[in-house]
C-alpha positions in Angstrom: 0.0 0.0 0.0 1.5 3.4 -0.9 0.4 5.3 1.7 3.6 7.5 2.2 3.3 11.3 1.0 -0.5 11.3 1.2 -2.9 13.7 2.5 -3.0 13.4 6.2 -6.3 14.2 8.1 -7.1 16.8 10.6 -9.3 14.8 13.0 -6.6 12.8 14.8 -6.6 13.7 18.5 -3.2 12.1 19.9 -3.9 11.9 23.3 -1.1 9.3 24.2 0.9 10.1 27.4 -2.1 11.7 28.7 -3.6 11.0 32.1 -6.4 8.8 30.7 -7.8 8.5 34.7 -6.9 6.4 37.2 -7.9 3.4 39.2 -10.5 0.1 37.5 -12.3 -0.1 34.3 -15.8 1.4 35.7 -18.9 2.7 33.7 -21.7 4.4 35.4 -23.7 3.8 38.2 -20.5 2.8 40.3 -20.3 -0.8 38.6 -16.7 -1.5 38.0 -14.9 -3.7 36.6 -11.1 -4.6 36.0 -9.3 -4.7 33.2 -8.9 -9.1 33.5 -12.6 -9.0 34.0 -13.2 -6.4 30.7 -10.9 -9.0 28.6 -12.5 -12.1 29.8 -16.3 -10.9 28.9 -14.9 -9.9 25.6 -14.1 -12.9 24.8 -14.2 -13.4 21.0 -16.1 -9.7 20.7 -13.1 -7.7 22.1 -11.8 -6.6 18.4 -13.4 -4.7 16.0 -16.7 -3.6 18.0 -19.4 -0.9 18.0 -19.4 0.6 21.9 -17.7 -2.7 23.3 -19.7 -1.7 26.7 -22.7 -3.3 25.2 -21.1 -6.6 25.3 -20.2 -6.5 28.7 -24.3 -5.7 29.5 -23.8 -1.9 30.1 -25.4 -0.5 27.8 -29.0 -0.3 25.4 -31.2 -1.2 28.8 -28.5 -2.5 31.4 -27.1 0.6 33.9 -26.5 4.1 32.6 -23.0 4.5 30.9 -21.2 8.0 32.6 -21.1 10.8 29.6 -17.8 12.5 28.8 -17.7 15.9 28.7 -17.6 17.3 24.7 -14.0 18.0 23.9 -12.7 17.0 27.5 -8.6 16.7 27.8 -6.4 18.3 25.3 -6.8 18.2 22.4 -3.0 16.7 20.5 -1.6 17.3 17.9 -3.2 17.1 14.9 -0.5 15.5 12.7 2.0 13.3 15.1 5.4 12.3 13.6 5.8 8.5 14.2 4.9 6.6 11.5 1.9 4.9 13.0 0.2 7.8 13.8 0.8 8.9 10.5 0.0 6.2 9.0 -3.4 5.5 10.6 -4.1 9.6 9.9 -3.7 9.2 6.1 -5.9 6.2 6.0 -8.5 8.3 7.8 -8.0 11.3 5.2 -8.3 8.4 2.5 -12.2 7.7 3.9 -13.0 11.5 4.6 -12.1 11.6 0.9 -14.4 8.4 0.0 -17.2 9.2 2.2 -17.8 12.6 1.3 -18.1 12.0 -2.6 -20.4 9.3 -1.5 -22.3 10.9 0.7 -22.3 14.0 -2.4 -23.5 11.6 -5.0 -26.3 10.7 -2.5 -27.4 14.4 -1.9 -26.1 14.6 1.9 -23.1 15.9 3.6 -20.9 14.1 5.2 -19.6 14.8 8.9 -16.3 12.8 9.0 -15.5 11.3 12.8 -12.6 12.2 14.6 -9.9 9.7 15.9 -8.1 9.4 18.8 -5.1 8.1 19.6 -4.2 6.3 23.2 -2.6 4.3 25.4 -4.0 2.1 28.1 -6.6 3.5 28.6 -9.0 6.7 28.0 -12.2 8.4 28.6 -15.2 8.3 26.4 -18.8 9.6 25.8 -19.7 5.6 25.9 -17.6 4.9 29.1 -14.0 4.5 29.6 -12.3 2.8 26.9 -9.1 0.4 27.3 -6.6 -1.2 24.9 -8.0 -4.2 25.6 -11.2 -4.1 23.5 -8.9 -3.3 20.8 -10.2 -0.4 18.3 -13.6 0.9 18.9 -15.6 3.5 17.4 -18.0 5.5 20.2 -21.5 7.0 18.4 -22.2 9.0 21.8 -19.7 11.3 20.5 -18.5 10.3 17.1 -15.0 9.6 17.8 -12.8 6.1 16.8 -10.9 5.3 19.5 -7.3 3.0 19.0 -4.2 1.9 21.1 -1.8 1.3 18.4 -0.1 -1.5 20.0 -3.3 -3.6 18.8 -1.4 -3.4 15.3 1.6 -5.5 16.9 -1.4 -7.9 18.6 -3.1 -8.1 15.0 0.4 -9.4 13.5 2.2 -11.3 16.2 -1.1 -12.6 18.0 -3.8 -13.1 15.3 -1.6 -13.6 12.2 -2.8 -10.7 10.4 0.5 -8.9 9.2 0.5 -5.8 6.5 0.1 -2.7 6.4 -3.7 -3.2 4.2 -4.8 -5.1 7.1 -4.3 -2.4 9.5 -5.8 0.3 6.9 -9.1 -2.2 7.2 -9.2 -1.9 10.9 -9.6 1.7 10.3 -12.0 1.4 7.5 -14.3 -0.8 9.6 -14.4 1.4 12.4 -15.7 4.5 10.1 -17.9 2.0 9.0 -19.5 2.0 12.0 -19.4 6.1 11.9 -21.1 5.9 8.5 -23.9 3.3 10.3 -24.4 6.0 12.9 -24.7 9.1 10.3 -27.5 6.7 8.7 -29.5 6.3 11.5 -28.9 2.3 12.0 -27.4 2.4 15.3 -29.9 4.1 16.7 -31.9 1.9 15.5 -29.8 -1.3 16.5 -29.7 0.0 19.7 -33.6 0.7 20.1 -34.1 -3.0 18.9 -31.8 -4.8 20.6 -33.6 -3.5 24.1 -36.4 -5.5 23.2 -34.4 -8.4 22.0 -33.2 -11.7 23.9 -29.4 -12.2 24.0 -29.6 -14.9 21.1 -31.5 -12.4 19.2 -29.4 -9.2 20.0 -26.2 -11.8 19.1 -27.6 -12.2 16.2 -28.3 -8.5 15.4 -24.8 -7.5 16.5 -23.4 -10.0 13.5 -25.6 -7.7 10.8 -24.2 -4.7 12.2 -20.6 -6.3 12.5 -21.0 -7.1 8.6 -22.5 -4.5 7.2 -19.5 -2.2 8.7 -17.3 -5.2 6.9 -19.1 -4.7 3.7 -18.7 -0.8 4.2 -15.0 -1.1 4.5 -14.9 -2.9 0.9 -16.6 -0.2 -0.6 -14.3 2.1 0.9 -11.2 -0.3 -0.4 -13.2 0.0 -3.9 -13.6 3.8 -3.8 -9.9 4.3 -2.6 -8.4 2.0 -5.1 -10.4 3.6 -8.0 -9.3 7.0 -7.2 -5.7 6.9 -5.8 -4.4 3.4 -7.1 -2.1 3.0 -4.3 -2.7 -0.9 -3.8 -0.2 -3.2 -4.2 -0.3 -7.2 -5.1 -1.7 -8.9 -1.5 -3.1 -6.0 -0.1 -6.4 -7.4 -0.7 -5.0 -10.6 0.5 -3.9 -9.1 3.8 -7.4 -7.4 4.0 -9.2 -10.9 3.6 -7.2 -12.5 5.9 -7.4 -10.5 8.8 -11.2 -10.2 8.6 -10.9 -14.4 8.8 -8.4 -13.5 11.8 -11.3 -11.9 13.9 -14.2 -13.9 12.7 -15.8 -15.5 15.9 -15.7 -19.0 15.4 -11.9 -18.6 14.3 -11.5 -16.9 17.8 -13.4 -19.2 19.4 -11.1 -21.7 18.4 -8.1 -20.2 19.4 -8.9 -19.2 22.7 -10.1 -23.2 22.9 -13.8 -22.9 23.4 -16.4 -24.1 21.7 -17.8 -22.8 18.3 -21.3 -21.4 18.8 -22.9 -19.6 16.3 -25.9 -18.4 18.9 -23.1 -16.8 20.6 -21.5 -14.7 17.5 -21.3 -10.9 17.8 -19.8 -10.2 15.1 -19.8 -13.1 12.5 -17.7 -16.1 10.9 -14.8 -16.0 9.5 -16.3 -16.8 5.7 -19.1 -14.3 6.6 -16.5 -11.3 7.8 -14.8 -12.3 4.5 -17.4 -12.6 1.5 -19.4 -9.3 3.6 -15.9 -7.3 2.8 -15.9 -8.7 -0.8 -18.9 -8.0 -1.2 -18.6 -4.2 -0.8 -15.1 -4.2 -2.5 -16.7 -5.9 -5.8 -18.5 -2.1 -7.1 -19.1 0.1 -4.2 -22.1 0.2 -3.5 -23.6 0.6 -0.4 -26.6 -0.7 -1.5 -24.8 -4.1 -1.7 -24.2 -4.2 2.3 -27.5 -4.1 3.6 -27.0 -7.5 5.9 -30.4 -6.8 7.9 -32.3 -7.9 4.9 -31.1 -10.6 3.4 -31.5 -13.7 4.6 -28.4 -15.6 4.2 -25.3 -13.7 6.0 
């Protein structure tokens, strides 16, 4: 991927080596948790998730999640100088670029979300946010949250090396922005409060793959306009959406493959969803919740 000398975006907060609060993980009410008991309830649904506090029963009808204040902490710098940062910051330009001409095309504006960087562990409108859950994009104030030393987890941990693989964690992430701009997490969240867990699982998945499918037609979109893939990029792309599909992780961690128990999809699903979107771009093509074979 030939990301180097591109545009870089303005909405990166860096906000690592800030004081992201002390003491245990704890959202609202006084509940608390620590950070073992956040990874263990994660489980297979600690990477790649929309507000990771639902999984752990906190939020959409469970206690009251603590609200950030808008724009608390300092702000960062807009434009840090390790290549990480940068890295992740010209991917994010790359889908304010897509997303706006899309959004254009379809007569609306686009509000693009802002990232922040972190380490450890850091305040958010949805609760307090750790490394653990991996990246995580908040709608309660439009922000994607990420540790970047889940990019050394994704290729030492989960076998998912390259730098197109790490540009798809982003893109899924905005997908979920772009979710939240079309009104589906609000709805999600409205229905899953009147859902069972096997039926909210199973909701989670549609949302988990339509924000795959939404990253392939950002790949699509991106390709067509700057070029800048190389040979395997796709490859690396397709690979680590296989890496993080549930029964995949299920396996690894040694438990037991359950489909009633999937948050955010199979392997194959995670994979032909991202095709899907990558084959023309449309996001017409990645409406999971109604088609009846995921």
């Amino acid at each position: 991927m030939k990301w180097e000398g591109q545009r870089e975006s303005d909405n990166v907060e860096d906000m690592r080596g800030s004081d992201g609060g002390g003491g245990g993980f704890s959202i609202g009410g006084g509940r608390g948790l620590s950070l073992g008991g956040v990874v263990v309830a994660l489980v297979a649904g600690w990477i790649f998730g929309i507000n990771p506090m639902t999984l752990l029963g906190l939020s959409g009808g469970g206690a009251p999640v603590q609200q950030a204040p808008s724009g608390h902490g300092p702000a960062g710098q807009a434009h840090p100088q390790d290549a990480g940062a940068k890295f992740v910051s010209v991917v994010l330009a790359d889908t304010e670029d897509v997303w706006r001409q899309v959004f254009q095309s379809a007569g609306q504006t686009y509000q693009p979300p802002r990232l922040v960087l972190f380490s450890g562990r850091t305040q958010t409108a949805c609760g307090r946010g750790a490394a653990a859950m991996g990246p995580f994009y908040c709608p309660g104030d439009s922000k994607v949250y990420i540790d970047l030393s889940f990019y050394r987890t994704l290729r030492e941990r989960l076998g998912a090396p390259g730098d197109f693989a790490q540009a798809y964690v982003i893109a899924h992430e905005v997908g979920h922005h772009v979710q939240h701009l079309l009104g589906v997490t609000d709805k999600v969240d409205a229905l899953r409060r009147r859902q069972s867990e096997r039926e909210a699982n199973a909701t989670s998945v549609r949302v988990e793959l339509q924000a795959d499918c939404l990253a392939g037609v950002w790949a699509y979109h991106s390709q067509q306009s700057k070029g800048w893939l190389e040979a395997g990029d796709i490859e690396e792309a397709m690979n680590a959406a296989s890496q993080i599909g549930d029964d995949t992780l299920a396996r690894r961690s040694g438990g037991d493959v359950v489909p009633e128990s999937f948050t955010h999809g199979s392997s194959e699903q995670r994979q032909r969803w991202f095709k899907r979107g990558l084959a023309q771009g449309s996001i017409q093509d990645c409406d999971t919740f109604q088609s009846r074979s995921l």
